[in-house]
N, CA, C and O atoms as CSV, one atom per row, in Angstrom:
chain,resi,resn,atom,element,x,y,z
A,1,UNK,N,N,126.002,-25.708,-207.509
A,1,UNK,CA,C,124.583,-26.003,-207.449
A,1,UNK,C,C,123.808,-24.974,-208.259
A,1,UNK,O,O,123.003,-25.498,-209.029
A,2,UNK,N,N,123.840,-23.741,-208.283
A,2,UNK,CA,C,123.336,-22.704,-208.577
A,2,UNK,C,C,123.533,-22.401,-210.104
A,2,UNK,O,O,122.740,-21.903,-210.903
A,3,UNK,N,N,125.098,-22.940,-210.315
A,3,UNK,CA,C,125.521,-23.096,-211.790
A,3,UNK,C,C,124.725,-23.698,-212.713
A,3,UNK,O,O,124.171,-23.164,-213.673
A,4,UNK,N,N,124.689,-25.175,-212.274
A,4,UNK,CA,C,124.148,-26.337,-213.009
A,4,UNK,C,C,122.598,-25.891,-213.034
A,4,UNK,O,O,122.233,-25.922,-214.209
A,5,UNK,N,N,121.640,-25.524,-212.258
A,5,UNK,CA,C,120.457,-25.309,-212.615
A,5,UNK,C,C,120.367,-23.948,-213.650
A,5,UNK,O,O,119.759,-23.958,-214.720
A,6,UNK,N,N,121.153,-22.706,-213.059
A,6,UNK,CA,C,120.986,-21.722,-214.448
A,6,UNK,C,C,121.411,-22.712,-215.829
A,6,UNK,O,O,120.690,-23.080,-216.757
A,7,UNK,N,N,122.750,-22.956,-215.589
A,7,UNK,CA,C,123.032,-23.687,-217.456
A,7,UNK,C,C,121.590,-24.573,-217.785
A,7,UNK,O,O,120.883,-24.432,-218.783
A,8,UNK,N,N,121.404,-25.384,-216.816
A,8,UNK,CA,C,119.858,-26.143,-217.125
A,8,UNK,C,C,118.515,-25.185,-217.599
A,8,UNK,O,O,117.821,-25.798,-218.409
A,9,UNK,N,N,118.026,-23.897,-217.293
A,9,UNK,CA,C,117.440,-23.177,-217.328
A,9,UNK,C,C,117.651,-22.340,-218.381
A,9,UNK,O,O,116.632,-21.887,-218.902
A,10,UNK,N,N,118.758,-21.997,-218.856
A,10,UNK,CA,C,119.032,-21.393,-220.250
A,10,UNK,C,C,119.964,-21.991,-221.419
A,10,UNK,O,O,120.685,-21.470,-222.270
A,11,UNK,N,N,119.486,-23.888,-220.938
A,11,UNK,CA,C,120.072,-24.914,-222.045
A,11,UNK,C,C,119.143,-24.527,-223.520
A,11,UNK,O,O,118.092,-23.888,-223.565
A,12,UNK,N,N,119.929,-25.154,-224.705
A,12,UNK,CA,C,118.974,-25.347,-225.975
A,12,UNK,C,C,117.874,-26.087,-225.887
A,12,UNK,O,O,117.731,-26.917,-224.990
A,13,UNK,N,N,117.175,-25.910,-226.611
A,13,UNK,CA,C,115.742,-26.634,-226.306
A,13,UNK,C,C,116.294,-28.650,-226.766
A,13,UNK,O,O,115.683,-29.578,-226.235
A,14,UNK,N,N,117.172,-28.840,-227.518
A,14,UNK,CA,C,117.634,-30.154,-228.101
A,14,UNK,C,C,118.106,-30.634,-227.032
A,14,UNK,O,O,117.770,-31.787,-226.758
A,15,UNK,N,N,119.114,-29.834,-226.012
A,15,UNK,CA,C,119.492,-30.358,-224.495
A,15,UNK,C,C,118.434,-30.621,-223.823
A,15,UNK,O,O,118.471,-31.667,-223.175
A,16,UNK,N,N,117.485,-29.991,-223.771
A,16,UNK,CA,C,116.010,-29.784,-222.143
A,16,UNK,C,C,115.413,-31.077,-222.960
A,16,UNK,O,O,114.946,-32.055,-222.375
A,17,UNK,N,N,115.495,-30.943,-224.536
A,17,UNK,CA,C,114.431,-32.310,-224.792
A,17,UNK,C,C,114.926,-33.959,-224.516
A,17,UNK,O,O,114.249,-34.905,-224.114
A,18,UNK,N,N,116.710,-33.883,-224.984
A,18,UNK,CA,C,117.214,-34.794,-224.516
A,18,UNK,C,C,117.107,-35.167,-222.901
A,18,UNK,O,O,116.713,-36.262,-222.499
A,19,UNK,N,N,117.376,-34.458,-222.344
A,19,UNK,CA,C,117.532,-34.824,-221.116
A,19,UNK,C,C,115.775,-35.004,-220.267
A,19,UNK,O,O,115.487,-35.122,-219.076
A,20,UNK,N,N,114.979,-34.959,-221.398
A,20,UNK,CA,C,113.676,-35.532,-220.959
A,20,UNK,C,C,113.252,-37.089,-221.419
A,20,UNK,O,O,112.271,-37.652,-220.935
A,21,UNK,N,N,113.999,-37.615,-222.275
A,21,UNK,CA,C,113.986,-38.906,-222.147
A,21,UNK,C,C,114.334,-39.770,-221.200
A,21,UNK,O,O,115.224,-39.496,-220.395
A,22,UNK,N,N,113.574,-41.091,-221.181
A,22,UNK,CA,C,113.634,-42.088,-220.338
A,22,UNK,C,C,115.063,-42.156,-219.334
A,22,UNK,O,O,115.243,-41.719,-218.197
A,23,UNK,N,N,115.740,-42.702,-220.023
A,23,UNK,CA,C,117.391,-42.834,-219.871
A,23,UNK,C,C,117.846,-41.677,-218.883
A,23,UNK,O,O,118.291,-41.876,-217.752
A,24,UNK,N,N,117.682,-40.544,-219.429
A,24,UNK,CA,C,118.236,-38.656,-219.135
A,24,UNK,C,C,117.664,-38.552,-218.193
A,24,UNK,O,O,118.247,-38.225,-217.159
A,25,UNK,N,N,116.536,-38.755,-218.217
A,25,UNK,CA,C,115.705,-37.540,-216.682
A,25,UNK,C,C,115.795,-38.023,-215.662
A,25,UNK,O,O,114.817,-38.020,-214.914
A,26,UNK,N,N,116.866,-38.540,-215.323
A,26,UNK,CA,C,117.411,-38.408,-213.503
A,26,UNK,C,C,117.942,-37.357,-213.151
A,26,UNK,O,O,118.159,-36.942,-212.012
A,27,UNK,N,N,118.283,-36.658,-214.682
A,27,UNK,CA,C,118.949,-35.593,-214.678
A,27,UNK,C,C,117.890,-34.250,-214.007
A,27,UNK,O,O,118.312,-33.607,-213.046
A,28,UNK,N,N,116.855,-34.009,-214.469
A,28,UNK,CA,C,115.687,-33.585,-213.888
A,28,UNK,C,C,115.379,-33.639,-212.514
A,28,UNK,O,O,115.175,-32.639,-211.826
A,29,UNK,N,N,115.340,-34.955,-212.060
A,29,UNK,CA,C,115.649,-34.737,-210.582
A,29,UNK,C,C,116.043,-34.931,-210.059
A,29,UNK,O,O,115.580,-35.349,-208.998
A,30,UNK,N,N,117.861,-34.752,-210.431
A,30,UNK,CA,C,118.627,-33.519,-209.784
A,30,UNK,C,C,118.428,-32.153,-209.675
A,30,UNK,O,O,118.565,-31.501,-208.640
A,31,UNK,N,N,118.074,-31.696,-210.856
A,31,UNK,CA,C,117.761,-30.637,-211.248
A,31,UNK,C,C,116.365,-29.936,-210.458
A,31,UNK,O,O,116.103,-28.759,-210.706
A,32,UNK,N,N,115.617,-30.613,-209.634
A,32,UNK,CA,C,114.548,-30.530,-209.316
A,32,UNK,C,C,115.010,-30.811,-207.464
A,32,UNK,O,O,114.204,-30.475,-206.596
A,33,UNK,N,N,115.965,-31.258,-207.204
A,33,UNK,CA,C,116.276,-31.458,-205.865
A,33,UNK,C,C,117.191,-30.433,-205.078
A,33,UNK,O,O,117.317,-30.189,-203.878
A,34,UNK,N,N,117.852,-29.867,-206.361
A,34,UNK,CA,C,118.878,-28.747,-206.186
A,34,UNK,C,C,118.030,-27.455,-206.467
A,34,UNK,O,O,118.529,-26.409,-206.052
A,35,UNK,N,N,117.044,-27.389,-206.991
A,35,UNK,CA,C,116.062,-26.224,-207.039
A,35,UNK,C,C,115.851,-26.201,-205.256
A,35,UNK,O,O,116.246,-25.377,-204.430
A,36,UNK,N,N,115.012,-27.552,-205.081
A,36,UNK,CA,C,114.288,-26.921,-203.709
A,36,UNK,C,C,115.196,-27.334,-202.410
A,36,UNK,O,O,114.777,-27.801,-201.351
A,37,UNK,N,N,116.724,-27.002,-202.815
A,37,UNK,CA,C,117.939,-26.813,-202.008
A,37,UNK,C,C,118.058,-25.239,-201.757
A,37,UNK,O,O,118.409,-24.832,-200.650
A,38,UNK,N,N,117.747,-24.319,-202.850
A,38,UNK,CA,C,118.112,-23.452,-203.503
A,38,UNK,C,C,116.844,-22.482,-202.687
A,38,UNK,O,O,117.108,-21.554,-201.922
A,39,UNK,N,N,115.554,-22.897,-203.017
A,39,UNK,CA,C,114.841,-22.460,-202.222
A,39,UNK,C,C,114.234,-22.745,-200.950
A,39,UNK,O,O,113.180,-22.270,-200.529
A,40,UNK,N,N,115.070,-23.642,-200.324
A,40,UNK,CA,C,114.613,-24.352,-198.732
A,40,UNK,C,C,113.329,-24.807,-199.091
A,40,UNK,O,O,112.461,-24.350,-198.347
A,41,UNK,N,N,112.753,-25.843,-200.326
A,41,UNK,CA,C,111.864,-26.468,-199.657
A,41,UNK,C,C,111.839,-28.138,-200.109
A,41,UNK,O,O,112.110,-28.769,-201.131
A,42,UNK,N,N,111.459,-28.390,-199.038
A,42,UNK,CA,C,111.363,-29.620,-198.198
A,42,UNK,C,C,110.425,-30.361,-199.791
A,42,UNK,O,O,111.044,-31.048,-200.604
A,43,UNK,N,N,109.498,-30.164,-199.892
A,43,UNK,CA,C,108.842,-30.870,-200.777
A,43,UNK,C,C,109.399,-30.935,-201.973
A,43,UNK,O,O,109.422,-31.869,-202.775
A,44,UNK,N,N,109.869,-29.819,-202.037
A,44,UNK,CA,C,110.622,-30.008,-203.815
A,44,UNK,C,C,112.005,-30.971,-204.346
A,44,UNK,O,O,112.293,-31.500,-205.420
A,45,UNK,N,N,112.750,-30.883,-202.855
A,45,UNK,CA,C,113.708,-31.769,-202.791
A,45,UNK,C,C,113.368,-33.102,-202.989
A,45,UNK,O,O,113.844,-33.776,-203.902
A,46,UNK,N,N,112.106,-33.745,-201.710
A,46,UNK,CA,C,111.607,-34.788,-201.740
A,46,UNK,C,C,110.905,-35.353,-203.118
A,46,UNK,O,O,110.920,-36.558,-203.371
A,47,UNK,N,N,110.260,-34.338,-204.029
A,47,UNK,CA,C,109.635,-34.558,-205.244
A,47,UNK,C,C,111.127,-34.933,-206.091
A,47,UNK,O,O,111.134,-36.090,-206.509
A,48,UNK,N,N,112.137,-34.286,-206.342
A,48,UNK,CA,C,113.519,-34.597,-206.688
A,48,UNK,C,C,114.197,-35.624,-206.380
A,48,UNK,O,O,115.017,-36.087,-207.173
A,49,UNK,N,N,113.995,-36.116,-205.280
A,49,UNK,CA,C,114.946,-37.386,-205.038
A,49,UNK,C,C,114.073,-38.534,-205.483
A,49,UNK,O,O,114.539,-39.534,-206.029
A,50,UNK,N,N,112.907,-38.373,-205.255
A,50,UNK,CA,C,112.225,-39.008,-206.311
A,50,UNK,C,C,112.154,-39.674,-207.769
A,50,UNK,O,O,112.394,-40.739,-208.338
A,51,UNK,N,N,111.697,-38.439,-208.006
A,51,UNK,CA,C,111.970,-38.108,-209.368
A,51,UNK,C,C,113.575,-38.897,-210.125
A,51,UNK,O,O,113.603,-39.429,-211.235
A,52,UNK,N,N,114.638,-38.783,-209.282
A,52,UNK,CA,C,115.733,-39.551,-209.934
A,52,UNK,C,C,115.401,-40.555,-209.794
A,52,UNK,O,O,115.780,-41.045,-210.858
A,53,UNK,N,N,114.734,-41.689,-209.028
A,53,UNK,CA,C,114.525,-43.212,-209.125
A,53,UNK,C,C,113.531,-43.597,-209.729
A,53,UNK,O,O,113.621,-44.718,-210.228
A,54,UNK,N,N,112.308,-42.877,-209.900
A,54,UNK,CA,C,110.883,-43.193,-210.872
A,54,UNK,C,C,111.037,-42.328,-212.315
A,54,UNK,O,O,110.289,-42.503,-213.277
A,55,UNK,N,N,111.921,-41.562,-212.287
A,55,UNK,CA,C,111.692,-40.725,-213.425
A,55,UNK,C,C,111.713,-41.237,-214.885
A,55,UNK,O,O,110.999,-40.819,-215.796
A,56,UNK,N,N,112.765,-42.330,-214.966
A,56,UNK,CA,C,112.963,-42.747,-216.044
A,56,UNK,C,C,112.002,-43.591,-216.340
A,56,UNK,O,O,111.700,-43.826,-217.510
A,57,UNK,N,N,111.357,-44.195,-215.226
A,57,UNK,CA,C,109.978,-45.081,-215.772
A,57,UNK,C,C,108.580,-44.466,-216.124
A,57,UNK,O,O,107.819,-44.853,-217.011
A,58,UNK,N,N,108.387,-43.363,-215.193
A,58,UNK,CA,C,107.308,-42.968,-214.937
A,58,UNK,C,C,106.700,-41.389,-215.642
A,58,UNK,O,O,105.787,-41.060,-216.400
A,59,UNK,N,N,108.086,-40.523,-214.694
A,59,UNK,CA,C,108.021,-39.197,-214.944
A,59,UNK,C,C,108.574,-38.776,-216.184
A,59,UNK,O,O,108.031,-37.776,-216.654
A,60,UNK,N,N,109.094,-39.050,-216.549
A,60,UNK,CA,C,109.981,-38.682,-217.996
A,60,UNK,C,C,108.918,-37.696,-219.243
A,60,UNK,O,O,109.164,-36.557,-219.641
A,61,UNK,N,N,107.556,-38.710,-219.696
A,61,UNK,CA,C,106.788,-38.059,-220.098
A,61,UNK,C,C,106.251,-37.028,-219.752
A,61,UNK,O,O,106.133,-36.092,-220.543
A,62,UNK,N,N,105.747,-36.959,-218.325
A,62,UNK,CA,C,105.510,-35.200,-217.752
A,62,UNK,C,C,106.651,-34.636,-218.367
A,62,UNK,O,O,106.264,-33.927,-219.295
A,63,UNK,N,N,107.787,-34.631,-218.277
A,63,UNK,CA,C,109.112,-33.759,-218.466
A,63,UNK,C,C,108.952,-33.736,-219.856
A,63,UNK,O,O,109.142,-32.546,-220.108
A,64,UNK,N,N,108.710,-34.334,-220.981
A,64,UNK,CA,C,109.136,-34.238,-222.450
A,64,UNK,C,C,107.607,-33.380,-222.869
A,64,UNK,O,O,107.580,-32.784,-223.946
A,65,UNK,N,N,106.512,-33.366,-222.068
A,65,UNK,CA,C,105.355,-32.305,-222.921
A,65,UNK,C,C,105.521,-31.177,-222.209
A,65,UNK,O,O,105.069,-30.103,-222.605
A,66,UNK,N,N,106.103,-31.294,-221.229
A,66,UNK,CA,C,106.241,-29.575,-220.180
A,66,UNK,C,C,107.814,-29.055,-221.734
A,66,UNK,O,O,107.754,-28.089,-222.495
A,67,UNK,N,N,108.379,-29.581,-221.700
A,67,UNK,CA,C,109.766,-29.355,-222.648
A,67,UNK,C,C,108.996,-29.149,-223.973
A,67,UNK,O,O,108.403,-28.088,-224.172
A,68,UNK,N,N,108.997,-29.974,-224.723
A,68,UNK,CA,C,107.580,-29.847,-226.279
A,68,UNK,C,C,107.054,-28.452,-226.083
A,68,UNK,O,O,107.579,-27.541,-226.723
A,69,UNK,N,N,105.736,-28.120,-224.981
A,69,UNK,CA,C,105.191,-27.286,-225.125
A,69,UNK,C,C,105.948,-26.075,-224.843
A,69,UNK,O,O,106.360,-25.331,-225.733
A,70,UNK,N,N,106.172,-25.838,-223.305
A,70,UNK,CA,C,107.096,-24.435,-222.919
A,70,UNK,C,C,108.935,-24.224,-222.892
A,70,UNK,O,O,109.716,-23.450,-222.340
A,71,UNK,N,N,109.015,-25.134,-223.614
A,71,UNK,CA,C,110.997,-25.341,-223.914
A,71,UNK,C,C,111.416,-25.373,-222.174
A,71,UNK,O,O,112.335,-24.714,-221.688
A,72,UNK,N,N,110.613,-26.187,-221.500
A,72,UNK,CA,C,111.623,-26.170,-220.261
A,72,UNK,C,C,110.477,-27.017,-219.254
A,72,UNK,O,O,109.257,-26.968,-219.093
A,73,UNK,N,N,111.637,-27.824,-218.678
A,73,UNK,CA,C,110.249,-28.806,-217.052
A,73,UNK,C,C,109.533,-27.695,-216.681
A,73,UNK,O,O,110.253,-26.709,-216.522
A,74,UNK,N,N,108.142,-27.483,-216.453
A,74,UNK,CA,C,107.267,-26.825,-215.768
A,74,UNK,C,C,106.818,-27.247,-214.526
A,74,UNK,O,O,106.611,-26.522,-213.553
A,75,UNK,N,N,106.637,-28.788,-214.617
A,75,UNK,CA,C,105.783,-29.130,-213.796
A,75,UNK,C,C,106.706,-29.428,-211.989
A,75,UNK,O,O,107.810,-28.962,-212.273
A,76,UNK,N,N,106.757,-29.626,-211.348
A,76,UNK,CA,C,106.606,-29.592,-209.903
A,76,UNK,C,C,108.713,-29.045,-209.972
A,76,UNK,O,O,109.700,-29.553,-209.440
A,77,UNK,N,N,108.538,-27.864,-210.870
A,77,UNK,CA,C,110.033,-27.518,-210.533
A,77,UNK,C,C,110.180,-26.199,-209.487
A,77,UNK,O,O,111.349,-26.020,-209.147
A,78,UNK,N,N,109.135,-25.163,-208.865
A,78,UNK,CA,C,109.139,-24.592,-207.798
A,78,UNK,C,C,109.284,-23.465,-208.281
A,78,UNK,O,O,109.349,-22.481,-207.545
């Protein structure tokens, strides 16, 4: 668990951008469910399990300008 979010956290920016497309970013929240595993919280998980079933429709774009602008998801990653 702890693995996969550091490698996620100090991926290439071509990985963080891929995996912000439509298709990819379920990957995100995993990545976003195993964060707030990591830090016991309840909301971040819930924003994560989320996030894997709407992400590819919805959230994806939050994820590709948080990635664009600061090379990494910013937004509700904890």
């Amino acid at each position: 668990m702890k693995d996969f979010t550091n490698w996620l956290d100090n991926a290439p920016f071509i990985i963080q951008l891929l995996f912000s497309l439509p298709i990819l970013n379920f990957i995100y929240g995993i990545y976003r469910a195993l964060k707030g595993l990591q830090k016991n919280n309840i909301l971040l998980i819930i924003v994560g399990i989320i996030w894997i079933f709407a992400g590819a429709a919805i959230f994806w774009i939050i994820d590709l300008i948080s990635v664009i602008l600061y090379k990494k998801p910013v937004v509700l990653v904890g």
